[in-house]
C-alpha positions, 0 to 999 in steps of 0.5 A: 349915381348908384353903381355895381363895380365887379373888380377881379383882381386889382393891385393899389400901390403903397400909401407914401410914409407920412409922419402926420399919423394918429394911431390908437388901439382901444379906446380914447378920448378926442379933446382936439379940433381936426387937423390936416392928418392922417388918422389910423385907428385899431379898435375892437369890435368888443370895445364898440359893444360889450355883447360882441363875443366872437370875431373880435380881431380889431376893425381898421378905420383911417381918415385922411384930413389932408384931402378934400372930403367926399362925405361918402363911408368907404366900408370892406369887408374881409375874405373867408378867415381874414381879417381888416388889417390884411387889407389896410392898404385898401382902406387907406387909399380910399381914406387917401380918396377923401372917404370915411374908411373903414376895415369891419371884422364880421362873423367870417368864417368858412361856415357859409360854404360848408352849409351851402355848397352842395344845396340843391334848392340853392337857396342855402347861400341868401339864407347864410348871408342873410343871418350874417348881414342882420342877424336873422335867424335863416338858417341851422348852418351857422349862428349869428345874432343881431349883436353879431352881424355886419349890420350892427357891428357897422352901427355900434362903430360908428357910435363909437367913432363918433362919440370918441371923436366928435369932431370927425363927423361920423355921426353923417352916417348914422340916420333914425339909429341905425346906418345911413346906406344911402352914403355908404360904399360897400366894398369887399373880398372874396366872401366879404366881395358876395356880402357887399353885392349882398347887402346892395341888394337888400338896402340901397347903397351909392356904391358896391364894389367886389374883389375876385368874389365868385357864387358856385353852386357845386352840386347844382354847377350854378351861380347861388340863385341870389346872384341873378335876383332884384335888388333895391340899389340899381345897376347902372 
């Protein structure tokens, strides 16, 4: 069942040391068959897809074999500045969960709010999520093309993830070239928590979850109008 999950503040203990890990950076060729493991990977948004030019600090991705798999993509997105290894704990328990996980590095700058704060249409915010989402040129108060955005990095990875390790079954989140949502939780912090609930209202995902992610119009003392609209993922 789809599902809103507003969290404000959550505290996740330390994933247990466990020599059974693989970590690589970059590139790399999986030749083996999957074992029971636990697979941490560093790889950079410009190694998924050369024409991404900014924003390239490295996307974390882990895979816990040693559990029973959800085939479910656990997806965060990072705060205002920050990047996916900060939240490392994070994609590790949902890998630990039995999901697919991954850490995306995306266009996150505080541009969104300096373009958006004081928009007495309040429409400014949608419009500046929107461009960071797709790519779709919304809006003069930040620059985000298609190579760029959430929305392409997400795909361009997994491509990669697949291609490079094959026999990890990525490729179930990938339908007609281009991400299968349908199977994918959404999960993010701060101005990476309004990009999830975000992205859950333009496709429709199994999940979105928030951590301590809040809207406010300053110069209109309300939520941005995008908040309280319809979307297409269902509450329940």
């Amino acid at each position: 069942m789809n599902k809103y999950i507003v969290i404000a503040f959550i505290f996740l203990a330390s994933c247990k040391k466990n020599n059974d890990v693989t970590t690589n950076v970059g590139s790399a060729t999986d030749t083996s068959r999957i074992t029971s493991q636990l697979y941490e990977y560093n790889i950079l948004p410009s190694s998924t897809n050369s024409a991404i030019s900014n924003f390239n600090s490295a996307h974390e991705v882990c895979l816990d074999t040693r559990t029973t798999l959800k085939n479910k993509l656990f997806v965060f997105l990072p705060g205002t500045t920050g990047f996916p290894a900060t939240y490392k704990l994070i994609v590790k328990q949902a890998a630990s969960q039995g999901y697919h996980a991954i850490g995306l590095m995306y266009p996150n700058d505080a541009s969104i709010y300096s373009a958006s704060n004081n928009d007495t249409t309040n429409t400014q915010f949608a419009k500046c999520r929107q461009e960071i989402f797709d790519g779709t040129d919304k809006t003069s108060g930040l620059s985000v093309d298609t190579n760029n955005c959430i929305k392409n990095r997400l795909y361009k990875l997994l491509l990669y993830l697949q291609r490079t390790y094959p026999n990890q079954n990525w490729s179930q989140y990938i339908l007609n070239d281009q991400v299968n949502w349908s199977k994918c939780v959404v999960a993010g912090h701060s101005q990476g928590g309004g990009h999830a609930f975000f992205i859950a209202k333009k496709v429709a995902v199994d999940q979105t979850i928030s951590f301590s992610s809040i809207y406010w119009n300053a110069a209109l003392n309300t939520n941005a109008a995008w908040v309280t609209e319809a979307g297409v993922t269902p509450i329940s």
